[in-house]
Residue frames as a rotation matrix with the C-alpha (Angstrom) as fourth column:
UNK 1
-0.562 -0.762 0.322 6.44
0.110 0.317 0.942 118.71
-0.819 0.565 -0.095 117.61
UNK 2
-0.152 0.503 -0.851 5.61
-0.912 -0.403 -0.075 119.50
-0.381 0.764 0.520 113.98
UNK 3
0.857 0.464 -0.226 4.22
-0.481 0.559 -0.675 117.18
-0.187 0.687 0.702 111.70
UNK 4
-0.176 -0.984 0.034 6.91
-0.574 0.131 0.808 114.65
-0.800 0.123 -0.588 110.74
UNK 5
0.101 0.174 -0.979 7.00
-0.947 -0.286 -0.149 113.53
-0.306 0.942 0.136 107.86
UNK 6
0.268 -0.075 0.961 6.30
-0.604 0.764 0.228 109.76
-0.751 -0.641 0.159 107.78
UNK 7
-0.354 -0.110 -0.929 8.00
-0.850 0.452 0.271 106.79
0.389 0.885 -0.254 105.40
UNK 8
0.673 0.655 0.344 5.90
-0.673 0.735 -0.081 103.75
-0.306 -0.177 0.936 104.69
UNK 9
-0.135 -0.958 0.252 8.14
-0.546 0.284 0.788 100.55
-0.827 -0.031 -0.562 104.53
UNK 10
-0.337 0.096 -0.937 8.57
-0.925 -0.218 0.310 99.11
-0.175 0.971 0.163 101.25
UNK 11
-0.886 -0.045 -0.462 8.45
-0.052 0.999 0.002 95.63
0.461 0.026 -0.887 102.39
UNK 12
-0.690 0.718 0.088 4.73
-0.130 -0.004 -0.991 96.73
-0.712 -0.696 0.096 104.23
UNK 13
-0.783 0.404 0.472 1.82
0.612 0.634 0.473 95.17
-0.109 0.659 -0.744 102.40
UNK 14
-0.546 0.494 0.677 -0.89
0.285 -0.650 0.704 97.16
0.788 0.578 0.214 100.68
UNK 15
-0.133 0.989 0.069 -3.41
0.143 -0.050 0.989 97.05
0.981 0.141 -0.134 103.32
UNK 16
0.988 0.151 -0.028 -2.29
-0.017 0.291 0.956 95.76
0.153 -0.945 0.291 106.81
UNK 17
0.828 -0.520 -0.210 0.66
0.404 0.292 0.867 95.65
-0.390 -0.802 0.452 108.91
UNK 18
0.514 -0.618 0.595 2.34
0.589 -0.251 -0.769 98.53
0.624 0.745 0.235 107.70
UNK 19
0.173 -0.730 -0.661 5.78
0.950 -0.053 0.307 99.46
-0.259 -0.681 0.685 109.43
UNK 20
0.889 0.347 0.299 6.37
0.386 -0.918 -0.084 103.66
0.245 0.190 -0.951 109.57
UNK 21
0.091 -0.924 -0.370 9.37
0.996 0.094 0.009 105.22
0.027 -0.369 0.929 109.73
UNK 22
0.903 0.238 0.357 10.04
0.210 -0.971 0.116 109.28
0.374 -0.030 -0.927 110.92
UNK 23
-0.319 -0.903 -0.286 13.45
0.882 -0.172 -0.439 111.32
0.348 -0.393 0.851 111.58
UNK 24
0.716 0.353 -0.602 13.37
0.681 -0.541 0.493 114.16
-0.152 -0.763 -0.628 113.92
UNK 25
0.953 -0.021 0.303 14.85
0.108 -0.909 -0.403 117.01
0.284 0.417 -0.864 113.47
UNK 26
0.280 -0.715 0.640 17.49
-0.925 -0.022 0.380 116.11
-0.257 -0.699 -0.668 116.75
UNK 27
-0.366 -0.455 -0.812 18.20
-0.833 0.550 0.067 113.04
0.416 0.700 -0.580 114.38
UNK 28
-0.588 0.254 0.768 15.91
-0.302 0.812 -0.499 110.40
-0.751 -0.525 -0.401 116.53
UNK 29
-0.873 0.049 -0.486 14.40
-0.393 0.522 0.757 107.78
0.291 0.852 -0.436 114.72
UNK 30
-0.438 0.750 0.496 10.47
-0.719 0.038 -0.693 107.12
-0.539 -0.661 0.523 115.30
UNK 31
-0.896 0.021 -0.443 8.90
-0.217 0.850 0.480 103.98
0.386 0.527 -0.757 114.28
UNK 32
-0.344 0.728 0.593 4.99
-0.588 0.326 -0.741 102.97
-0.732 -0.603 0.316 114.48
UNK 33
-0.889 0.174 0.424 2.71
0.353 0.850 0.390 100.44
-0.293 0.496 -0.817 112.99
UNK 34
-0.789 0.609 0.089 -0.47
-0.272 -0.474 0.837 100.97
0.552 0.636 0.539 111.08
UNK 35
-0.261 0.517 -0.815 -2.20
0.569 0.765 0.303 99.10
0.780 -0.385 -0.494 113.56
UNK 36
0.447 0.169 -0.878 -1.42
0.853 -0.377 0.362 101.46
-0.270 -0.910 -0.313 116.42
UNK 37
0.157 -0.262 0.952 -0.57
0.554 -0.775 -0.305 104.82
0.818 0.575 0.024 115.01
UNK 38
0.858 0.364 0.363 -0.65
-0.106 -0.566 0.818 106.46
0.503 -0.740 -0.447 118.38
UNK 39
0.720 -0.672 0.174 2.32
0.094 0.343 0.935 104.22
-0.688 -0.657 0.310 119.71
UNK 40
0.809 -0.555 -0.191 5.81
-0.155 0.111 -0.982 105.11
0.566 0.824 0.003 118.57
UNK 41
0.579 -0.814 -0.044 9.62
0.703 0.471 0.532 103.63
-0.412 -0.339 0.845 119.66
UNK 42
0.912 -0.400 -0.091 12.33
-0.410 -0.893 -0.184 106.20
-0.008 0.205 -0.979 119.63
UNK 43
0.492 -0.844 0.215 15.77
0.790 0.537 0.297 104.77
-0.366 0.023 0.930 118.65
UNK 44
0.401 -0.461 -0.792 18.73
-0.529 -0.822 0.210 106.26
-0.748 0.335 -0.573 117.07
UNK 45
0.728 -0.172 -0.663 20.24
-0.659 0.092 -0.747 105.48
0.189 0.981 -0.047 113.81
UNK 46
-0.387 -0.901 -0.196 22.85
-0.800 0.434 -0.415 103.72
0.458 -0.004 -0.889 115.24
UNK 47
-0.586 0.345 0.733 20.88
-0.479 0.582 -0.657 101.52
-0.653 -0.736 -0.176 117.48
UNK 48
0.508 0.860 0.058 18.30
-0.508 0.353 -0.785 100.77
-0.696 0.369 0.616 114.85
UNK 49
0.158 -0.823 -0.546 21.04
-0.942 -0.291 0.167 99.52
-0.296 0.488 -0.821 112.22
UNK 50
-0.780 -0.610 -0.140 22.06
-0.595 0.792 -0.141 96.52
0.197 -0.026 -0.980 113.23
UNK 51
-0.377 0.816 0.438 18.49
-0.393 0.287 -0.873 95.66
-0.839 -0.501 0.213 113.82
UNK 52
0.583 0.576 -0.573 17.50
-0.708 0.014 -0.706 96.54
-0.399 0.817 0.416 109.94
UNK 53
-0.173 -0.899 -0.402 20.40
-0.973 0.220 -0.073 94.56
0.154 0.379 -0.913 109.04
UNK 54
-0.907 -0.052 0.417 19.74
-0.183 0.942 -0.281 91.25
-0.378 -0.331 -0.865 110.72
UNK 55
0.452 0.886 0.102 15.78
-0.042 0.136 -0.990 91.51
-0.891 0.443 0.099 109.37
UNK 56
0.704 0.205 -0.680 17.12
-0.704 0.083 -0.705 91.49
-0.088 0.975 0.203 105.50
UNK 57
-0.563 -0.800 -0.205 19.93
-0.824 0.562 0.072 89.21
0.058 0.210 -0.976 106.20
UNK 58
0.306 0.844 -0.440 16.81
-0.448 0.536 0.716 86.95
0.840 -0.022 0.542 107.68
UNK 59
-0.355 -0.909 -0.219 18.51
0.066 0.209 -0.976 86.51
0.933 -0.360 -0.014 110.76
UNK 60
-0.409 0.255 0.876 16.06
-0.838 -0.485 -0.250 88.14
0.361 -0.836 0.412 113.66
UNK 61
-0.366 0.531 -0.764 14.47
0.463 0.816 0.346 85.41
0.807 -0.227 -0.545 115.68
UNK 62
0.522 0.615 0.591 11.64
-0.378 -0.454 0.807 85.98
0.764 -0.645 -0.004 118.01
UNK 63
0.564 -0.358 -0.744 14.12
0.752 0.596 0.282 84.15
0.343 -0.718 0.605 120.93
């Protein structure tokens, strides 16, 4: 796979624990952390949605 072309989240703090975000060409969504750059989660846009959604609503609990 080429290079993709990675977005830093805005809500990721200058230094540490910064959340990454990459579309694929075949429209999967990749997602790693600054911590572990090596490890990434494949989702799709639909699947990942209702995730981003419940984080700004403040809704996600670790339960």
């Amino acid at each position: 796979m080429s290079a993709l072309p990675w977005q830093k989240s805005s809500h990721s703090e200058a230094a540490s624990a910064c959340l990454y975000l990459a579309a694929t060409p075949t429209g999967t969504v990749l997602l790693r952390e600054s911590e572990a750059p090596g490890v990434t989660l494949a989702t799709t846009p639909a699947r990942l949605r209702p995730f981003l959604t419940r984080i700004k609503a403040g809704t996600l609990s670790a339960s």
